[in-house]
C-alpha positions, 0 to 999 in steps of 0.5 A: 525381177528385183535388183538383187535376185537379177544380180544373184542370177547373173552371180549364178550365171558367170559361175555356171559359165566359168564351170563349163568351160573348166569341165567341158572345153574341149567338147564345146570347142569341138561342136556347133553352137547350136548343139550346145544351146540345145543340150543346155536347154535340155538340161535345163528343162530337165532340173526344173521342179515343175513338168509344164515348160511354161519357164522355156524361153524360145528366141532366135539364134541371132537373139541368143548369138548377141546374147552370148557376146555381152 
């Protein structure tokens, strides 16, 4: 990925994560990680343009945990 779309991305990212706090703080205080995980993946999937779920990255819980504390 070029430098520029992976800080376009990471812009993306901290705005996505700033909105969901805003929106959504109290049901994602309220339930597990794993709920939310799934539930973000889900809506992921189902704002990708193409049926196939070749983009669908699969990691474990450890992978994502470490991932959400940079």
């Amino acid at each position: 990925m070029p430098k520029n779309e992976s800080c376009e991305f990471r812009d993306q990212e901290a705005q996505l994560a700033m909105s969901l706090k805003f929106h959504f703080r109290e049901t994602l205080s309220k339930i597990p990680l794993d709920m939310a995980l799934n539930a973000m993946a889900k809506t992921w999937e189902s704002c990708q343009e193409d049926s196939d779920n070749d983009k669908t990255l699969v990691c474990s819980r450890e992978t994502l945990e470490r991932s959400l504390q940079e």
